[in-house]
Structure formats: structure tokens, C-alpha cells
N, C-alpha and C positions, 0 to 999 in steps of 0.2 A: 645764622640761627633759623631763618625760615628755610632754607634747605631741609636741615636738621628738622624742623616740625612735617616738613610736606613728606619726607622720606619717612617718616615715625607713622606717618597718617596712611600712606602709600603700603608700609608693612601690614598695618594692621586689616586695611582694604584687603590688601591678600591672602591675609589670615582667615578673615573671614569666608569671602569667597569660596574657600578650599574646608571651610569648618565644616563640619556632619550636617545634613537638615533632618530633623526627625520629619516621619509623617504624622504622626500624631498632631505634632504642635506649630506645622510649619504654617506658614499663611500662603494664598494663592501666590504671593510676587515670588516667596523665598521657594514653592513647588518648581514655577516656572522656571527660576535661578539653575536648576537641576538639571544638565545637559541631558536630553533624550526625554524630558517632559515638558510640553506644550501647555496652551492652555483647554483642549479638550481632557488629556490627561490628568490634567489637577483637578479640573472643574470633577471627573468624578472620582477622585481620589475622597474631595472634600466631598462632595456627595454621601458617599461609603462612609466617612468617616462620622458624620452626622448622625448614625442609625448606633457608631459606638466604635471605640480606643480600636485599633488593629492592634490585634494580641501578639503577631509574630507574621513573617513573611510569608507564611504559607497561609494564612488566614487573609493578607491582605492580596495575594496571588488569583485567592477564591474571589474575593468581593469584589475586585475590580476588574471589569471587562477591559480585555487586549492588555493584560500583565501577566507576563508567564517566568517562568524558570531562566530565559535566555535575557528578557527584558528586566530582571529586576539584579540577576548579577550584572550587567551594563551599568542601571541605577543606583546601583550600592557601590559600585568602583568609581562613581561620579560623584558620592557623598550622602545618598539615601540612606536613610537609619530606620530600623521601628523597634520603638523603645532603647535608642540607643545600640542595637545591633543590626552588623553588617551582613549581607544576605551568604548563607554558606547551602550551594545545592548540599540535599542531604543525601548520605552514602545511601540511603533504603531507596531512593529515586535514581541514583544514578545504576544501582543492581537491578531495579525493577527495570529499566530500559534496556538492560546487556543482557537481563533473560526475557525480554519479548524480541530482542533481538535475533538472539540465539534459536528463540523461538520458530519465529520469520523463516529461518535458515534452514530449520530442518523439515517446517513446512514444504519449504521452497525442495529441498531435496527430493522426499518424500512424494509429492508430485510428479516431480520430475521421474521419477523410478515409477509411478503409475502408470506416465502416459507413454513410457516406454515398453511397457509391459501389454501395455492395451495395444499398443502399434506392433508389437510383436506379435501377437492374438490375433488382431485385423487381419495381418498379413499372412498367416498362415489361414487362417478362413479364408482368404482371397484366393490363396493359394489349392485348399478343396476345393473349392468353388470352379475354379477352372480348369482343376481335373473330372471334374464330376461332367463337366460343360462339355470338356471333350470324350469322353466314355459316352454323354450322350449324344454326341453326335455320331460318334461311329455304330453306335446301336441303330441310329434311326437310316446311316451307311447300308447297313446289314438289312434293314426292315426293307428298304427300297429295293435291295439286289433280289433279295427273297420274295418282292413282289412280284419282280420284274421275270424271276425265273417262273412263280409260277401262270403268270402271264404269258411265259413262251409255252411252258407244260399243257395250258390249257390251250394254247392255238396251236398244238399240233394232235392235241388228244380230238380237237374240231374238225382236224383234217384228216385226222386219219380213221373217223366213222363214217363219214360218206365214202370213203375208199373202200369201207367194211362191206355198207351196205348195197355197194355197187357188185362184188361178188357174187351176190346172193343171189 
């Protein structure tokens, strides 16, 4: 018979354990009870909760600092309730994340085709650039030859008036 009563007491320990905890109405011990909530975590659960009823998970997501989307489905598959419901990410949140995703993606593409387009650009600028470098270098090739000839023109134009003048 006391088998039978400790096994009946043993169930319902179980029972319990595994029962829903609202936030609303839970107390600090039965927050703690809560695998993945501590006692910083309740303390501002209950905090928040002080100021007024958490209307729905997304309301209690707002009010409580370090509770987000990832943490409160962990919480709610461990037995967190508000107002008796289980937390469901909502479809408008999970579409809002696959188009800033998508987003992201075509940023990132779109970049990627700028700065190839700019290196494409650079490089043929590089590429005038070192023709023009060498166009001037053969210009200034040409400037020197051209001095140089007439640097012979005038030493022989030098040398051949005293040769003039000695005729005379």
C-alpha cells in the first residue's frame, strides 16, 4: 500500500514538473523550475511583469531584456505559457528574415559586379597611363636627338665661319 501511495505521489511530482508554467502567474521558484531561466532571468521577468499582464509573446519578447525569438521557443518547449499559449515564431517574422536575407544576397552580388567593373576601369586607366608614359618618353627620345643634332649643326656652322673669314 505504500508503494502504491509513493508511486501515485511520484506520478503526480511528474505531472507537475512537466505541467505549463504561465508567466503571468508563475512565482520566482516555479520561473526558476523553467529549464533555461535562472534567477536573473525571472527576477526581470517579474520585474516587467509588475508594470502589467504580458499580453502575448511578442509583447513579453519587447519588455524583457536578453528574450528573443530563439530563447523563448527553447522556453516554451520547456513549458513556458503566456496566457496559457505556447510561443509559435510568426510566419510575418520568419518572411521578414528570408527577404532581408535575400536582401543581403543581392547586395552582396551587386557589389561584387561594382568593384569589378571599377577594377576593370582602374585597369584600363592603368593601362593609358602607361601608354601615354611611354609616347612620352619617346617624345622627350626625339627632343634630346633633336638637340643634340642641332648642337652638332651649330658646331660646325662655328667652325666653318672662321674658315669663311680666313678667305677673305
Amino acid at each position: 500500500m505504500l508503494k502504491k501511495i509513493l508511486a501515485i505521489l511520484a506520478m503526480l511530482y511528474a505531472a507537475a514538473a512537466f505541467a505549463a508554467v504561465d508567466v503571468n502567474t508563475a512565482k520566482a521558484a516555479e520561473l526558476d523550475g523553467v529549464k533555461g531561466i535562472g534567477p536573473v532571468m525571472s527576477k526581470r521577468i517579474l520585474d516587467e511583469r509588475k508594470k502589467g499582464k504580458f499580453k502575448s509573446w511578442e509583447d513579453l519578447i519587447a519588455r524583457v531584456k536578453g528574450l528573443g525569438d530563439n530563447s523563448a521557443a527553447k522556453l516554451s518547449a520547456e513549458g513556458l505559457t503566456v496566457d496559457g499559449t505556447e510561443f509559435k515564431a510568426t510566419a510575418a517574422k520568419k518572411e521578414e528574415k528570408k527577404d532581408a536575407k535575400a536582401d543581403a544576397k543581392a547586395d552582396k552580388k551587386e557589389a561584387k559586379a561594382e568593384a569589378k567593373k571599377d577594377a576593370k576601369e582602374a585597369k584600363a586607366e592603368a593601362k593609358d597611363a602607361k601608354k601615354e608614359a611611354k609616347e612620352a618618353k619617346a617624345e622627350a627620345k626625339d627632343a634630346k636627338k633633336d638637340a643634340k643634332e642641332a648642337k652638332a649643326e651649330a658646331k660646325t656652322a662655328t667652325a666653318a665661319k672662321p674658315a669663311a673669314s680666313a678667305k677673305k
